[in-house]
Backbone bond lengths (Angstrom), bond angles and torsions (degrees), N, CA, C in turn:
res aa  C-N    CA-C-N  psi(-1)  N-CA   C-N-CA  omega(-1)  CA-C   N-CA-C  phi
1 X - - - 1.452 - - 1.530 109.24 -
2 X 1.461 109.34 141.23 1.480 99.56 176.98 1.789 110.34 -93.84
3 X 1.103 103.01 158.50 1.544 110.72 176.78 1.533 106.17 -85.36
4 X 1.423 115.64 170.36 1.706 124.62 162.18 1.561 106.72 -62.31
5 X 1.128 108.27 -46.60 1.710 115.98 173.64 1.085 122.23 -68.02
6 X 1.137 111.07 -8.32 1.803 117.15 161.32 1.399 124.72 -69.86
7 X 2.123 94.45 -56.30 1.571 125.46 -161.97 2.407 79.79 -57.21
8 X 1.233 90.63 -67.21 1.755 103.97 -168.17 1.491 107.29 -29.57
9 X 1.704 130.05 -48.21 1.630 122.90 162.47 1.927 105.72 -60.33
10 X 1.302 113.35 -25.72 2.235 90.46 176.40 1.676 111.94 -57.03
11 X 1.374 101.15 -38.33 1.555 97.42 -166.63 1.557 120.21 -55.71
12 X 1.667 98.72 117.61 1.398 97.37 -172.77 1.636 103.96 122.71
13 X 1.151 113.40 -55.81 1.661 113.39 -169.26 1.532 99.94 -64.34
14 X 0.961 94.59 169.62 1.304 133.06 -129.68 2.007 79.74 -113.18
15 X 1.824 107.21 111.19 1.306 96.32 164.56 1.803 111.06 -113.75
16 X 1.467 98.40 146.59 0.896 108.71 -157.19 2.019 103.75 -128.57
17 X 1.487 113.96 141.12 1.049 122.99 -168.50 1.670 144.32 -66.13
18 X 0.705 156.44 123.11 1.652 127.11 -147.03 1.770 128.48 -54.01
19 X 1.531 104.57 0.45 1.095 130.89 -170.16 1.689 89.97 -116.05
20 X 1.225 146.49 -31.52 1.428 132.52 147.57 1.692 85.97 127.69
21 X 1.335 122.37 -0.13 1.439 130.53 152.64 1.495 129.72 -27.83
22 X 1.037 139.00 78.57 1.656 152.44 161.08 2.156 92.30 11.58
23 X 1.322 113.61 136.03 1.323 98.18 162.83 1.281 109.92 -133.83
24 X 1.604 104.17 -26.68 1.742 106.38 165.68 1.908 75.92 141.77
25 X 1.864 96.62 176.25 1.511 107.05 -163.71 1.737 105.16 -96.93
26 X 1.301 95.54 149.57 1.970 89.56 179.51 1.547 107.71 -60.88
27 X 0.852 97.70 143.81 1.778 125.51 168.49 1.562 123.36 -78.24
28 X 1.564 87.56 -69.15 1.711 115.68 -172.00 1.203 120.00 -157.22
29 X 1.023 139.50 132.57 1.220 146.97 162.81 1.866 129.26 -96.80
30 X 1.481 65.60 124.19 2.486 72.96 -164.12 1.640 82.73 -99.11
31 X 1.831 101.91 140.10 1.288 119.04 166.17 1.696 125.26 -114.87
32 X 1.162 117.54 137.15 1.478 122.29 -179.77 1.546 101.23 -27.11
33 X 1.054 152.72 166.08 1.663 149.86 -161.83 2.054 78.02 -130.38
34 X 1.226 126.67 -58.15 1.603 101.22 -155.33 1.643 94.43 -95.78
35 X 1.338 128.76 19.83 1.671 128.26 -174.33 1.821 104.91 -119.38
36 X 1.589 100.96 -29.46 1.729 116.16 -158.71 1.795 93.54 51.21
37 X 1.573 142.03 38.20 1.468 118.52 165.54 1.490 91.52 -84.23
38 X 1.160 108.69 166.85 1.379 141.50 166.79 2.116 103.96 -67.14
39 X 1.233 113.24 112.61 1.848 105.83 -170.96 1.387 95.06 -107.42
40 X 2.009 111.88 -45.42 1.647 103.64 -157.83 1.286 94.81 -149.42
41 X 1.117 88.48 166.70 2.391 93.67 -168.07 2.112 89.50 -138.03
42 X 0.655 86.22 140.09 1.791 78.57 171.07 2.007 86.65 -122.85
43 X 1.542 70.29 165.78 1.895 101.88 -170.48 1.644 99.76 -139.67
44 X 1.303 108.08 154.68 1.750 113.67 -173.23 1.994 87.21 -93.83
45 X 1.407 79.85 152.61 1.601 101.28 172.39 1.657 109.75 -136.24
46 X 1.503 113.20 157.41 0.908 114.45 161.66 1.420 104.67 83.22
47 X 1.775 96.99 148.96 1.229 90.61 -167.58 1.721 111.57 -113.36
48 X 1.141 108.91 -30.45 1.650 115.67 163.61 1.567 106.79 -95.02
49 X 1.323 125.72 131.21 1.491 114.24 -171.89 1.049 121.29 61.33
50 X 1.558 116.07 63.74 1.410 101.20 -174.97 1.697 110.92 -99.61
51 X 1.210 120.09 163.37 1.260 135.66 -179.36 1.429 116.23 -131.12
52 X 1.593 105.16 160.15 1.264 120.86 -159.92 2.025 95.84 -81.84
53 X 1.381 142.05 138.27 1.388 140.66 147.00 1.278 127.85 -106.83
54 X 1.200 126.24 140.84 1.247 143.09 -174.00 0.988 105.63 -89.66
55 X 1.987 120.05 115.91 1.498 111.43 168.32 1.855 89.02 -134.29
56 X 1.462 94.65 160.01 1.612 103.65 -173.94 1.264 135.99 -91.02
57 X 1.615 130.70 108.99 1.031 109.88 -152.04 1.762 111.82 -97.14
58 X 1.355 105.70 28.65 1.805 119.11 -170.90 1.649 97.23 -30.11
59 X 1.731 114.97 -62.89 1.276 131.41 -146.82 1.814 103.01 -97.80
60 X 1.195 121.48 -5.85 1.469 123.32 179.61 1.558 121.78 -27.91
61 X 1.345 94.51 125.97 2.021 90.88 164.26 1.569 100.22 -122.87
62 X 1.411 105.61 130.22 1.199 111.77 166.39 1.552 132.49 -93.25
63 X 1.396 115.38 123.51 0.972 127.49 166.91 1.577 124.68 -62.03
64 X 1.457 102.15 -177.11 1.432 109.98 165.88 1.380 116.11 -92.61
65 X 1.261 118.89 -24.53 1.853 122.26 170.60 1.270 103.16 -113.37
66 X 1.475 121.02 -26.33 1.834 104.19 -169.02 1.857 102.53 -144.37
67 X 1.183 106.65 144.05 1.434 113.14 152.11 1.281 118.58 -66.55
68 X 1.509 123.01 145.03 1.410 115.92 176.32 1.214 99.00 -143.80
69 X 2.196 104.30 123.65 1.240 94.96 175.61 2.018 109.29 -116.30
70 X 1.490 101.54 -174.74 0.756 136.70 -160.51 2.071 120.05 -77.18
71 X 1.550 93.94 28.72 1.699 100.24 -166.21 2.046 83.04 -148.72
72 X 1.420 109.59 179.01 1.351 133.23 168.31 1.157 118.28 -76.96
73 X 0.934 129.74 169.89 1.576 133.33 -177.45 1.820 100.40 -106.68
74 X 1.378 97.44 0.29 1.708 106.87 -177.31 1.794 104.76 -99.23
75 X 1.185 103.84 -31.30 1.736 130.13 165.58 1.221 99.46 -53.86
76 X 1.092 137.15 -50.94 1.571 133.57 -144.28 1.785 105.87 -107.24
77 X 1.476 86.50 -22.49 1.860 103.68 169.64 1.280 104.89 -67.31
78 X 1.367 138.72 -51.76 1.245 146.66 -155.27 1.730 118.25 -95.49
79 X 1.535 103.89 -3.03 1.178 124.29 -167.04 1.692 85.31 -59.19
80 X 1.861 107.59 150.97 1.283 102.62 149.02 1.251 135.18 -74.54
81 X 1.572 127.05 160.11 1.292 115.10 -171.36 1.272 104.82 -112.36
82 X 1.554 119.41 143.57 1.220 132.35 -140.27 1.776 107.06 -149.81
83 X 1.134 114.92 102.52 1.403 135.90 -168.70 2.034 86.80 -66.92
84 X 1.276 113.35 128.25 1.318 127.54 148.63 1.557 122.86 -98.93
85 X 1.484 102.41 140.29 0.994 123.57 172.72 1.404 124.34 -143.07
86 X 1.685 114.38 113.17 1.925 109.09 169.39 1.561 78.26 83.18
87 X 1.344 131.44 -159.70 1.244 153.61 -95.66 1.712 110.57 -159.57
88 X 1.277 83.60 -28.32 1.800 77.38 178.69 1.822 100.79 -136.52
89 X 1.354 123.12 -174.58 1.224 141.79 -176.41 1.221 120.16 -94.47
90 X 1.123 154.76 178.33 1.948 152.68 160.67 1.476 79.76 -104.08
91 X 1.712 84.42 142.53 1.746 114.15 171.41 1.876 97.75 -42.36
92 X 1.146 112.85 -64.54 1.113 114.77 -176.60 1.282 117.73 -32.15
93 X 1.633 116.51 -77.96 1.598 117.43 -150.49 1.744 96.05 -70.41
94 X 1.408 105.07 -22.35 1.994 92.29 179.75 1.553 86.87 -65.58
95 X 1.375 151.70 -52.77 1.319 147.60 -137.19 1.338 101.90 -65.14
96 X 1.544 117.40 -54.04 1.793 133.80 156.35 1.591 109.76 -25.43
97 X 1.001 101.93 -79.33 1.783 127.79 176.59 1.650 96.12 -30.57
98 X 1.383 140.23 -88.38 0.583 169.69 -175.21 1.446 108.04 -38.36
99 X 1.657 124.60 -55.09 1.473 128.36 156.05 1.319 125.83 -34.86
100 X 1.594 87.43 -70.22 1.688 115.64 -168.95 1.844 97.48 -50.70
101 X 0.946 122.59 -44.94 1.557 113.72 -168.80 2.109 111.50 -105.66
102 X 1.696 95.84 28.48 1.135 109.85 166.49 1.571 110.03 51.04
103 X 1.760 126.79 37.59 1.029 126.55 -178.25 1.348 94.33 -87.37
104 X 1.855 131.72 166.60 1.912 134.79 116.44 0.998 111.38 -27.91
105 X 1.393 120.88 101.52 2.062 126.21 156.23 1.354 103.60 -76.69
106 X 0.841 149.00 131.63 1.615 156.58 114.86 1.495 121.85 -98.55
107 X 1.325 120.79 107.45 1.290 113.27 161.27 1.409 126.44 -42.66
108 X 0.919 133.83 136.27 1.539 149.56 -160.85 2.001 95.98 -84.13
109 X 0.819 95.75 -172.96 2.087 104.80 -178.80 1.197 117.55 -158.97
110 X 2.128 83.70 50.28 1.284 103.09 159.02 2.047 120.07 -101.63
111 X 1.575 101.80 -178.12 1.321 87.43 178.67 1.418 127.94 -70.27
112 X 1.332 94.97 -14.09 2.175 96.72 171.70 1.290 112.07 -89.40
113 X 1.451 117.48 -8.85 1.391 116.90 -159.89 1.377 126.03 67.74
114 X 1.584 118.85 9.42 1.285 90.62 -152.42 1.560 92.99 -133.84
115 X 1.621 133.33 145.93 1.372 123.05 -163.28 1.256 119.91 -105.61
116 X 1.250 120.00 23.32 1.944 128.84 -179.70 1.481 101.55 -129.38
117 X 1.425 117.79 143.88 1.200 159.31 154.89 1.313 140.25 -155.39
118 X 1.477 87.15 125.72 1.873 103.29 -172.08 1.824 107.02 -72.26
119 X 1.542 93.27 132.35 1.396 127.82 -167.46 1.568 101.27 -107.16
């Protein structure tokens, strides 16, 4: 299991693709709400207008310079893009999130319903 004091050294590294492909640097890291694991890290894209993307870090191995996860760097291109706000996600856009990269969605049976929060 990773700790909070773990997630707090990713910020910044460098995620990188299962092919060892550049994907851009972590941002944030959203954690399962009833597990606290680490699920998705978003990275900035783009170079005019850039926006925040959601890629998953379920399967991550960490390096000494980079995280490396477990999808394409063509996966993470195609990701939907997903406006944040506050601390957690809408049932919805995690439901997207969650499709798009062929994860199990289940809403959680909590009071927001909803199973991501940024750590």
């Amino acid at each position: 299991m990773v700790t909070h004091q773990k997630l707090a050294e990713w910020h910044g590294k460098e995620l990188v693709d299962w092919n060892g492909e550049s994907i851009g640097k972590l941002e944030d890291v959203y954690v399962d709400v009833e597990t606290d694991e680490p699920m998705f890290g978003t990275v900035k894209e783009g170079l005019i207008g850039r926006h925040l993307t959601f890629v998953p870090l379920g399967e991550v191995t960490i390096g000494p310079d980079n995280l490396r996860v477990a999808v394409s760097k063509e996966q993470v291109r195609e990701a939907p893009n997903i406006e944040t706000e506050g601390e957690e996600l809408s049932q919805a856009d995690e439901s997207l999130l969650y499709h798009h990269y062929q994860l199990n969605y289940i809403a959680p049976e909590t009071e927001s319903g909803r199973r991501l929060a940024r750590r």
